[in-house]
C-alpha angles and dihedrals in degrees: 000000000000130000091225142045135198119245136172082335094306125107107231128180109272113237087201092072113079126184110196125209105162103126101020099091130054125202114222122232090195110046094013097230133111134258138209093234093215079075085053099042086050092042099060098264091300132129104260086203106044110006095254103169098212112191127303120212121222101254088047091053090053084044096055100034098042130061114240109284110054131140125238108207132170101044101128097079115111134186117246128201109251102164087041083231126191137181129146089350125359118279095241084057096052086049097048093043097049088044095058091040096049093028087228126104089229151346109300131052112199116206132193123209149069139331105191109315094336127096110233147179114226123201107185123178121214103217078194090082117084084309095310083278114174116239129153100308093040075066106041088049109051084044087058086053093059097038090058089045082056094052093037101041086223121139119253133222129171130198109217114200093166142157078189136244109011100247084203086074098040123190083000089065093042089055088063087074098065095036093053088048099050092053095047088055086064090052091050087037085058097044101246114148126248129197129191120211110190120184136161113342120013109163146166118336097012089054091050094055127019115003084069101043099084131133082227121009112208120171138190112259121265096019134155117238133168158090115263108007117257096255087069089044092056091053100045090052097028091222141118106260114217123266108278101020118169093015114134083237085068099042089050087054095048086048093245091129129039098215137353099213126192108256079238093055099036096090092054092042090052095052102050095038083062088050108056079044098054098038106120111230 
């Protein structure tokens, strides 16, 4: 392949040759500018000129948070269609599509292993299915999770990345929420330890259970949390809400959160944090 071709005795460019470039710049939402996405990629998925904290997958997530060596379980479990639902595509299709797409059967990936020198359970949401929505496995999941910190006697975090109850499953989804709650009260009744991550976005269900039922809630900065979005809001009120509403800088100030911690920081936070909360007096 050359750059340039012969023609009529004059070197001209050559449109075979093709140089591609789709993918390998970001813009920014937070600064604006654009960024060679190999800086992003190195740089933990943030923004190296302002801090932007774009989205983390799942696998990423484990990958960052737990030393080499951990175990990935329960991750056989797959959603079914109970209502049969359909909008704008049937809800099997959306499944099947998502799950080819992500290479997981649903919105949440659990991990067993260690965080410095601490044993730990890791529940981590992927936002890339279907929204990380919570339907019937999200719940079952995360319930597995506790269930095995019980066992175990191993402190739980999970990670939300959320748009909230998945509306396809219907009253099934919105169960979740009590069932994820309940068996977080054990946890919190035997004195394990349980730590909410909350990063962009965390709507809806999973805001009103268990993504505010840490024993200590930490989120990403800058990122949206919730329950309804603040257009709703707005037209509900009918009111102006304040600059900043529903950022987790907001929540930290209402007291609504306990730290915003930097996703580069967030593995050494963690681990000390369990360890002030395990230490026997």
């Amino acid at each position: 392949m050359t750059w340039f071709k012969r023609d009529d005795n004059e070197i001209q460019p050559n449109d075979d040759h093709e140089v591609k470039t789709e993918g390998l710049w970001v813009k920014c939402p937070g600064c604006r500018k654009t960024i060679w996405k190999a800086d992003i990629d190195a740089n933990l998925q943030v923004c190296p000129n302002c801090g932007h904290h774009f989205k983390f997958s799942a696998r990423e997530r484990i990958e960052n948070l737990l030393e080499p060596g951990f175990e990935l379980v329960d991750l056989d479990l797959v959603s079914t269609d109970p209502l049969e639902f359909t909008d704008l595509k049937p809800y099997k299709s959306r499944l099947a599509q998502t799950q080819k797409k992500t290479g997981l059967n649903d919105a949440i990936i659990n991990a067993v292993g260690r965080m410095g020198d601490l044993d730990v359970i890791l529940s981590v949401m992927e936002y890339g299915f279907i929204g990380g929505s919570m339907g019937a496995v999200v719940g079952e999941t995360i319930t597995r999770a506790a269930d095995r910190a019980l066992e175990s006697r191993r402190p739980l975090i999970v990670v939300s990345a959320s748009g909230g109850a998945r509306m396809q499953e219907g009253i099934a989804s919105l169960m979740q929420l009590a069932k994820v709650s309940s068996v977080l009260a054990k946890l919190d009744d035997a004195k394990i330890p349980y730590i909410s991550l909350i990063t962009d976005p965390t709507y809806g269900g999973v805001t009103a259970s268990f993504a505010m039922l840490g024993d200590l809630n930490i989120a990403e900065p800058g990122a949206l949390i919730g329950f309804a979005g603040p257009r709703v809001i707005e037209q509900t009120i009918r009111q102006k809400l304040p600059e900043g509403f529903q950022r987790s800088e907001f929540l930290l100030e209402h007291g609504f959160l306990d730290a915003i911690v930097e996703r580069k920081d967030l593995k050494s936070y963690l681990a000390q944090s369990l360890k002030w909360m395990t230490e026997k007096a």
